[in-house]
N, C-alpha and C positions, 0 to 999 in steps of 0.2 A: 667147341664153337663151330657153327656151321652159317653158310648163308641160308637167308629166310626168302622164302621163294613166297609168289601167291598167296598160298592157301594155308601157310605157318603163319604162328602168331608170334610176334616177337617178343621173346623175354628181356632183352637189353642189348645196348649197343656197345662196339668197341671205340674205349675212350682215351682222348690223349692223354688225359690229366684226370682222373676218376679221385674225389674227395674223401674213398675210402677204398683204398686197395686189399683185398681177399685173397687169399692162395698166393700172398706172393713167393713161395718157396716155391712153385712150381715153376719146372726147365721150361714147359715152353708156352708158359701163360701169358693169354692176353689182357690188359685190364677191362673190365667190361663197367658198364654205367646201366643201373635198375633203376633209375629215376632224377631229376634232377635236369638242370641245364645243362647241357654239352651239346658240340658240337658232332654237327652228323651229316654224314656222306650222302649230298644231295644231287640228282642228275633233272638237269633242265633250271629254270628260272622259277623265283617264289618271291612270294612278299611275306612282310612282317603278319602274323597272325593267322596264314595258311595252313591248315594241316596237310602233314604230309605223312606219304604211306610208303611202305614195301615195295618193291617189285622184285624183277625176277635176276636183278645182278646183286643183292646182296646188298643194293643202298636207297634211300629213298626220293620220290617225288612229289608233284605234287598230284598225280594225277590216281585217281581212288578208285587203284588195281588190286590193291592187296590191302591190310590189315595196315589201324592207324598208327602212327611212330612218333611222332608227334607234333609241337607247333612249334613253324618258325618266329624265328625273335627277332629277323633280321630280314629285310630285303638286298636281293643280288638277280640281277638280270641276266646275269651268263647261262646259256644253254648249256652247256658242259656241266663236268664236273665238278664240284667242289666241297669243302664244310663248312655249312651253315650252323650258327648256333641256335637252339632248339629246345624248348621245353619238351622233354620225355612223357607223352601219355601212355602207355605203355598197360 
């Protein structure tokens, strides 16, 4: 697993609660989400139906720097940090 910068395409995201866990025998696996609703590490403010992209820390916004990640489900007005839940277009 690595962060996806710019100009990578994301394959999935790391998920709290992923509906089908993979590899879980692995020491230091993380569960990752390929499709579906979950929530996703979003920086700045969104509204419900937004797409949001990539950027270059490894989580997403709404501002279309990078590659799409998908759409929000949820409006939240905080500038910061947070996880928004998000339909995966991926």
């Amino acid at each position: 697993i690595t962060l996806c910068g710019l100009g990578d395409y994301p394959a999935g995201v790391i998920s709290t609660n992923p509906a089908y866990l993979m590899n879980s025998e692995l020491t230091a696996g993380l569960p990752v989400a390929l499709v579906g609703r979950v929530p996703i590490r979003i920086f700045g403010s969104v509204t419900k139906g937004q797409r949001v992209y990539s950027d270059l820390m490894g989580r997403a916004s709404k501002n279309a720097a990078g590659q799409l990640v998908g759409i929000a489900l949820e409006d939240n007005a905080s500038e910061g940090e947070k996880l928004v839940e998000c339909m995966l277009k991926l």
